[in-house]
N, C-alpha and C positions, 0 to 999 in steps of 0.2 A: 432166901428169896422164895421157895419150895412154901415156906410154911409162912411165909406173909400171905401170898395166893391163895391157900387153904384156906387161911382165918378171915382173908377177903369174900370168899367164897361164902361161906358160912352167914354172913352178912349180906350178900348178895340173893339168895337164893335159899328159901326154907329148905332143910334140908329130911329127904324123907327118904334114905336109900338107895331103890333102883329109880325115883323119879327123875334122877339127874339126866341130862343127856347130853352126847358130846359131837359137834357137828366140826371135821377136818374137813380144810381144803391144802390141795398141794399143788408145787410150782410143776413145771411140766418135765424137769429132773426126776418126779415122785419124794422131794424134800417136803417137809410140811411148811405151809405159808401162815394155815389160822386156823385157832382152834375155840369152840361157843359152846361153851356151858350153858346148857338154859333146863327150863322145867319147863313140860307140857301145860301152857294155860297160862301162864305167867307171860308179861312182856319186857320183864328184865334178864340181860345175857349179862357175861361176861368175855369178855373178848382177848384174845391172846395173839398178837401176829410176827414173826417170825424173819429172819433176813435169810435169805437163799444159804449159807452157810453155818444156818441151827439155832445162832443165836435170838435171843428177844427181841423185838423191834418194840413192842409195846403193850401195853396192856388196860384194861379196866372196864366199867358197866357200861353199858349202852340201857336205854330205855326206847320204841319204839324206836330202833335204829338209829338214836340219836346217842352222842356222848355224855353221862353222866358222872356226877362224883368224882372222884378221884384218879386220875390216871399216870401212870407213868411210860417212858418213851426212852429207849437206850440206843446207843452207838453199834455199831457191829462186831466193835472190837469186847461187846459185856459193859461199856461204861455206861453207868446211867445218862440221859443227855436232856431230860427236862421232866418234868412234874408238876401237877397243878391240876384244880378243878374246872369242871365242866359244868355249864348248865346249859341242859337243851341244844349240846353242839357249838357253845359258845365258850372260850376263855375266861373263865370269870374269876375275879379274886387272887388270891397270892401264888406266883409259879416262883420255880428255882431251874435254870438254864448253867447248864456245864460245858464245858469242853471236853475233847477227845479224852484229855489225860484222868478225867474223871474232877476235874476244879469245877469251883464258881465262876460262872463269867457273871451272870445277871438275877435278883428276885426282887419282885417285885406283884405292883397289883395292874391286872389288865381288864379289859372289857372288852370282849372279844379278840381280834387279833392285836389291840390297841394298848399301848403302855396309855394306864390312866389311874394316877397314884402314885405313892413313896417305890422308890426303888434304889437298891443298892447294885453299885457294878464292880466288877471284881477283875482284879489285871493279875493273871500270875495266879490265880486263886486267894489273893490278897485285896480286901476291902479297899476302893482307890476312889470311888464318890459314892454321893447319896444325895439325893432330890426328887421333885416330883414331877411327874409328866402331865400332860393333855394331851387325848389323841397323838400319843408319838413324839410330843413335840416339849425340850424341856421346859419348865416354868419356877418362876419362885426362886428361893435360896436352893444354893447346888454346894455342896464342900466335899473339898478335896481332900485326901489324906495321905501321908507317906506311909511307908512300909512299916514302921513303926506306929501306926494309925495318929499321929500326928496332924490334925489340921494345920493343914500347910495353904489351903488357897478356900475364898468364900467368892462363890460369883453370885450374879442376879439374873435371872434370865425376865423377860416381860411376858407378859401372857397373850 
């Protein structure tokens, strides 16, 4: 994880030595809450935030205070708990949604907070449907699968 960060970094932020700079805040235990890499002059950060107990809560660019690119977002226990891109602070395009145990539950494409696109849902960590959404709402052919990814059920939803 250490050195994904870095090579994220790198990409974030020309790198020119002492220009880096690192802005902490802490919970009022003195634990760190967030930590922002940024360069004097520049308006891209990278953002690091933390759960009272040390571990990562999340991570990735921001551009004038807004979410960009890439981010990822973990459970407190260290499991990852979601992933996907950002535009302008908006959901956009394909995420991947886990559970505690560190499984699949859902990925798919969104627009904004909005399922809007193909998406696969996941029971157990095991592929169980796939279909496509509007605004949240299912649409079109939806198929089921067993455990064995066996098409076992085809529905229709209407739009």
């Amino acid at each position: 994880m250490k050195i994904v960060t870095f090579i994220l970094l790198l990409f974030v932020i020309p790198f020119n030595g002492d220009d880096i700079k690192v802005k902490r805040k802490f919970y009022p235990d003195k634990t760190l809450k967030s930590e922002c890499l940024y360069k004097s002059g520049y308006n891209v950060k990278y953002l690091k935030t933390f759960y009272k107990n040390g571990q990562l809560k999340g991570e990735g660019r921001l551009k004038n205070i807004k979410k960009i690119d890439y981010w990822f977002y973990y459970y407190d226990n260290g499991n990852k708990k979601s992933e996907g891109h950002y535009v302008n602070n908006r959901k956009i395009d394909w995420w991947i949604v886990y559970n505690e145990k560190g499984q699949k539950t859902n990925e798919g494409h969104y627009d904004g907070q909005l399922k809007n696109g193909y998406h696969h849902i996941y029971k157990n960590g095991i592929l169980k449907w796939m279909g496509l959404y509007k605004n949240d709402i299912k649409i079109g052919t939806w198929v089921t699968l067993n455990e064995n990814q066996e098409m076992i059920e085809i529905k229709e939803y209407g739009e």
